[in-house]
Steps between C-alpha positions, in 0.01 A plus 500: 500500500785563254271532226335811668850646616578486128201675414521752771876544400321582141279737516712682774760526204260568249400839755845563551562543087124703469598793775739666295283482188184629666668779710633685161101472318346803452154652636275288303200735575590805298215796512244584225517880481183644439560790260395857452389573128467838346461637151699748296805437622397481874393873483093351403191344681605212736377163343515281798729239584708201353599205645877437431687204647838524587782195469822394753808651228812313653702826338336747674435295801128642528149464357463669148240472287496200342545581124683860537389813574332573220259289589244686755428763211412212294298356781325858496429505158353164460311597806366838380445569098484858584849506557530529140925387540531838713508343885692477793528291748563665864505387867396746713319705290557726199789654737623169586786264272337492154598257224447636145447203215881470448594424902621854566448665815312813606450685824594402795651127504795513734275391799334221280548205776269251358808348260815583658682222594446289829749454741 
């Protein structure tokens, strides 16, 4: 009988210490973001889409893509040669937020909610 009180007494301690540590993780499911590609500079034929994966950042406290954001207009031109290091990446369209190959932002990206932070 002791024996299991002493066990019970352990793993309720070993909870006790885990709660604090699990409340603070992050979302461990961040989206992949399926991306828009268009040549010449976004103004050209659409391409067809990318599949970028985006990462938990603990400084901006949201899912970015994992390795920066120059990253989907690599994705697109490893996707599509005829990109010829002239595409952009956009969600929602060629009028949408568009990434040009140095992370830059065109068009309309103030309502971008897919990587704001999560609250």
């Amino acid at each position: 009988m002791r024996k299991l009180l002493l066990l019970t007494a352990a793993a309720l301690c070993l909870v006790m210490l885990a709660v604090p540590a699990l409340a603070k993780q992050p979302p461990r499911d961040c989206p992949t973001e399926h991306r828009e590609c268009y040549a010449d500079y976004g103004k050209g034929a659409y391409l067809g889409k990318a599949a970028c994966p985006t990462c938990w950042k603990w400084k901006e406290l949201a899912c970015e893509f994992c390795w920066g954001d120059k990253e989907p207009v690599s994705r697109c031109e490893s996707a599509y040669p005829a990109c010829k290091g002239t595409c952009w990446s956009c969600d929602g369209g060629r009028d949408g937020c568009c990434l040009d190959k140095d992370g830059h932002e065109h068009g309309n990206c103030e309502n971008l909610s897919k990587r704001k932070p999560q609250g």
